[in-house]
C-alpha positions in Angstrom: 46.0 85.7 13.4 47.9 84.4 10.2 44.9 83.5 7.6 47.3 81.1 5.9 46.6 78.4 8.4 42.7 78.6 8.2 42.7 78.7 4.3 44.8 75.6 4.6 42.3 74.2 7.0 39.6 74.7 5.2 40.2 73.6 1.8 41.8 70.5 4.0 38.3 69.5 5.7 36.5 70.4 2.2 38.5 67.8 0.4 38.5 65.8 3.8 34.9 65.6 3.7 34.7 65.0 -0.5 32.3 68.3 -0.6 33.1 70.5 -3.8 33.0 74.3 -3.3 29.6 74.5 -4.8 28.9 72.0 -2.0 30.2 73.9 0.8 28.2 77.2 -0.2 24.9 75.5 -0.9 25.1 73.9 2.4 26.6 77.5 4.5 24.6 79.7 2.2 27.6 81.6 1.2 28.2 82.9 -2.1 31.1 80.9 -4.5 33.0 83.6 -4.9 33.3 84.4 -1.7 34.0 81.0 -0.8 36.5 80.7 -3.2 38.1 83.9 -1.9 38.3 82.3 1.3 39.7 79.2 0.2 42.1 80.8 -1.6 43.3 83.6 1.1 42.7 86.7 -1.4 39.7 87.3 1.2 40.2 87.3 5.3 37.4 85.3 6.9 36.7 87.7 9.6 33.6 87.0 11.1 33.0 84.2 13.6 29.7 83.6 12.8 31.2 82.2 9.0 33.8 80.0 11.4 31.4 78.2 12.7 29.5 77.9 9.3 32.4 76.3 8.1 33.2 74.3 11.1 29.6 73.2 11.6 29.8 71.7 7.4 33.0 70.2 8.3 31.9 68.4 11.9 34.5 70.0 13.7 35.5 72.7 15.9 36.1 76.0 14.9 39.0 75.9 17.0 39.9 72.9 14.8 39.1 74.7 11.7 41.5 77.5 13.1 44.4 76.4 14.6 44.6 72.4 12.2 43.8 70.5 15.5 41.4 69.7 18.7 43.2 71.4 21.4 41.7 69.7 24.2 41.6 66.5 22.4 45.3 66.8 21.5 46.1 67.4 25.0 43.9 64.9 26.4 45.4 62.3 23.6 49.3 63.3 25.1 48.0 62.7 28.7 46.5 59.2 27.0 49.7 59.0 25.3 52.1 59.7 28.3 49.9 58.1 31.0 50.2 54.8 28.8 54.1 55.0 28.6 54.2 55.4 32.1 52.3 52.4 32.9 53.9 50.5 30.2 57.4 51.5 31.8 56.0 50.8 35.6 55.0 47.5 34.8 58.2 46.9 32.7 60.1 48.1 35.6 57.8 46.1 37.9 58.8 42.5 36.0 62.3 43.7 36.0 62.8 44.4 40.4 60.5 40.9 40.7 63.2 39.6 38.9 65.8 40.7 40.6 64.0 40.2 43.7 63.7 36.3 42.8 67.4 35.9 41.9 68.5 37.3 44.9 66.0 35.6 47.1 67.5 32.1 45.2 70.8 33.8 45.9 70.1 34.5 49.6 68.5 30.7 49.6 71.6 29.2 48.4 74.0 30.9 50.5 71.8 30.0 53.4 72.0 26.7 52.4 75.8 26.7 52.0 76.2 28.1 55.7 73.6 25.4 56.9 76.3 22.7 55.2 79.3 24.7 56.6 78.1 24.5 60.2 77.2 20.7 59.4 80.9 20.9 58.4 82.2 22.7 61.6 80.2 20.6 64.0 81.5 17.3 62.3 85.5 18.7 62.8 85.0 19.4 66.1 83.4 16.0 66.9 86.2 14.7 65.2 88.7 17.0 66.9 87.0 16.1 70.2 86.9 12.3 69.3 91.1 12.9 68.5 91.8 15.0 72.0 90.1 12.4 73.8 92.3 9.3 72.4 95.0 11.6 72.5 94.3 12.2 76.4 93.7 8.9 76.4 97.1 7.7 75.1 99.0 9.9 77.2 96.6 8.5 80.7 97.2 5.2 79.1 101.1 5.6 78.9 101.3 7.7 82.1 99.9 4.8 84.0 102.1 2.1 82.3 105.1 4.5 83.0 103.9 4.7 86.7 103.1 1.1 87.3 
């Protein structure tokens, strides 16, 4: 594993956390030296058991401490993260088909309405119509008989 990332690490929580080296060591029991060695990468931390000395001092994990972040946590926060877009999208979404729903129910409502008002129409011409063929029937009865009498 690349040391770089856990010397960076660990001077990061030790300033994080406002200890000073001579902090860290009285409260790890390692020697300053040492410490310093670590903290400055001239010295491999190699032994686990110094990991979680360090990570214990720091509150954090010593997968933290190694790798800069909580894996778990960080995947649990992008599940968070991407389980909130979704829902914020779905309900977005949601609003958006309501919507369109509601136009083209007033759409379907008007058109209804304009078919109900053409058939009003219709039935009114053909009464009319009707009323016409029967004076016109009428008119030609009328003359038929005047031209027959």
């Amino acid at each position: 594993m690349d040391n770089s990332s856990i010397l960076l690490n660990i001077r990061r929580y030790r300033t994080l956390r406002k200890l000073s080296q001579k902090e860290v060591c009285e409260k790890t029991g390692l020697n300053l030296k040492t410490y310093q060695r670590y903290e400055s990468g001239e010295t491999p931390i190699l032994r686990d058991d110094i990991v979680w000395l360090l990570a214990e001092v720091f509150g954090v994990s010593p997968e933290e401490l190694l790798l800069g972040y909580e894996p778990t946590r960080d995947a649990a926060q992008k599940v968070s993260e991407y389980q909130a877009e979704y829902e914020t999208t779905i309900t977005r979404e949601r609003k958006s088909f309501e919507e369109t729903l509601r136009q083209k129910d007033r759409q379907i409502f008007l058109l209804e309405d304009n078919i109900r008002d053409l058939r009003a129409t219709v039935k009114r011409y053909e009464e009319i119509l009707k009323m016409y063929e029967k004076r016109l029937d009428e008119s030609f009865v009328g003359k038929g008989e005047k031209d027959g009498k």
